[in-house]
C-alpha positions in Angstrom: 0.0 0.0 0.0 1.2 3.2 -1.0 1.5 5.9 1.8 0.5 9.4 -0.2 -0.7 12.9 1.9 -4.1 11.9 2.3 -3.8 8.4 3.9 -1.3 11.0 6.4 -4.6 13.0 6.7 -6.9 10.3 7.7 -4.8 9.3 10.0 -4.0 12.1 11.4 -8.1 13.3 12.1 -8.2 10.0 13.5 -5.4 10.3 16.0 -7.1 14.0 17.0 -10.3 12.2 17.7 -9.0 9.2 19.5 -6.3 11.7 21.4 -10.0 14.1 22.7 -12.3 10.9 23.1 -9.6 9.5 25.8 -10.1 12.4 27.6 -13.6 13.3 27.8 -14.1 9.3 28.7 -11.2 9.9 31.1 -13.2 12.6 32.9 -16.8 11.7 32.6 -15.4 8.2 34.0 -12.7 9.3 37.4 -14.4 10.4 40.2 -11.9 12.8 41.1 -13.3 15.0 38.1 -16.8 15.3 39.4 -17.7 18.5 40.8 -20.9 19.6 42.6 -23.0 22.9 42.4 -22.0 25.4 45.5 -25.1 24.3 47.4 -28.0 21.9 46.5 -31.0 24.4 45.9 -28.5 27.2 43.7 -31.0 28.4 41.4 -33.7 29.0 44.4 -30.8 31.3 46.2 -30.3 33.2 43.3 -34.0 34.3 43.3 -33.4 35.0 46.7 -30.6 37.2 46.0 -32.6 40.5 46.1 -33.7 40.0 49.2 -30.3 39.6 50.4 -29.7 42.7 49.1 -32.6 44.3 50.7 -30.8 42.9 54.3 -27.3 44.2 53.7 -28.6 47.6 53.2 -30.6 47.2 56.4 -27.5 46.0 58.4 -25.6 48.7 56.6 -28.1 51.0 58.4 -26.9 49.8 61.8 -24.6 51.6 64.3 -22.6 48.2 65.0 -22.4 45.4 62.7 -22.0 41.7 63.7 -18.3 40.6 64.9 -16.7 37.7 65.2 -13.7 36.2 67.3 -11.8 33.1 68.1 -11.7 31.8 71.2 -10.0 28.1 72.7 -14.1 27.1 72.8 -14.8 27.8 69.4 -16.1 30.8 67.2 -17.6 33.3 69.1 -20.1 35.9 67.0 -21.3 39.0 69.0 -24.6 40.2 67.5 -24.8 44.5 68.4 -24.7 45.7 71.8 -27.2 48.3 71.6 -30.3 45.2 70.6 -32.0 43.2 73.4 -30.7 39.3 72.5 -33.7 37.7 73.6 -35.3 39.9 70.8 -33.0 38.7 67.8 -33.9 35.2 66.0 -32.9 33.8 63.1 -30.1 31.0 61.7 -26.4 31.2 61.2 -25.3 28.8 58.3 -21.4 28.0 58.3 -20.2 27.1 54.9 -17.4 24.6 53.9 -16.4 25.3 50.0 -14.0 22.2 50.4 -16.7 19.8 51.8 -20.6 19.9 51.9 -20.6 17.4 54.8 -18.9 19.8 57.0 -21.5 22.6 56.6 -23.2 23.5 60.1 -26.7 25.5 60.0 -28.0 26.5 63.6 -30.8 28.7 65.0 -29.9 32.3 67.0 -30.7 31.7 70.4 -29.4 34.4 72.7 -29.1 35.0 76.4 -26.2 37.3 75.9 -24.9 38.8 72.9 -22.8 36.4 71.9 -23.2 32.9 70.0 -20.9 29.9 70.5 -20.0 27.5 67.4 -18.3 24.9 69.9 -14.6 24.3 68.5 -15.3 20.7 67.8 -17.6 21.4 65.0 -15.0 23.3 63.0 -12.0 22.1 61.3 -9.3 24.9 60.6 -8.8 26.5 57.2 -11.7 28.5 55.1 -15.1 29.0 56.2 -17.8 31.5 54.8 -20.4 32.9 57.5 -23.9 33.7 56.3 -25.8 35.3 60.0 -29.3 36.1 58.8 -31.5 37.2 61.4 -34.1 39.8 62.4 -34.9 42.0 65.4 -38.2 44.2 66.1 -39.3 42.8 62.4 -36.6 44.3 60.4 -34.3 41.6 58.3 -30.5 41.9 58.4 -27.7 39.7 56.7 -24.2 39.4 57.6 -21.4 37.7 55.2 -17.8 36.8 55.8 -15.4 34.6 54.6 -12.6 33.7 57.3 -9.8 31.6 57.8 -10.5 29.5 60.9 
């Protein structure tokens, strides 16, 4: 058989396509390629998303924002001095971008002004802090990425 330019053709579009065909197989297949969404209900937090808006600009209204500290206990976040704590309610969700099964979600309930995430529930490195809560029916948000 006699070798010209288009057998070197064929052969090379079929070498391309073999060469891309390994690899999508290759990463459809290994489970160390698959990725998930952020968070399981994405699209119904992105309606949501004016709304958060609407509670930034509220807590961007306040004389003293939400702080946060760590202590040898855990993560300490101090909700305003000037509010009554039995008065403020709502949930503070702890996010872990490096693993889903790590996330914590728990309800605001104060005696003082300050909640406790107990040190055993957090692993050191990145977390992102979502505190959305409400006093004398008006709706704040409070967002912060930290290195614990």
């Amino acid at each position: 058989m006699k070798f010209n330019w288009g057998t070197g053709i064929v052969l090379a579009f079929i070498g391309f396509i073999s060469f891309i065909l390994y690899f999508v197989i290759s990463m459809t297949v290994n489970k160390k390629y698959e990725h998930d969404l952020v968070t399981e209900n994405y699209y119904a937090q992105e309606l949501a998303f004016e709304n958060d808006l609407n509670k930034q600009k509220n807590a961007q209204t306040l004389k003293e924002d939400i702080t946060w500290k760590r202590s040898p206990d855990g993560l300490i976040i101090i909700f305003p001095s000037d509010m009554e704590p039995s008065k403020i309610s709502g949930n503070v969700f702890l996010y872990r971008p490096s693993n889903k099964q790590l996330d914590i979600e728990s309800a605001i309930s104060l005696s003082d002004h300050n909640l406790l995430i107990p040190d055993k529930s957090l692993l050191g490195g990145r977390w992102n802090i979502k505190v959305d809560w409400e006093y004398n029916g008006n709706s704040y948000v409070y967002k912060k990425d930290i290195t614990y």
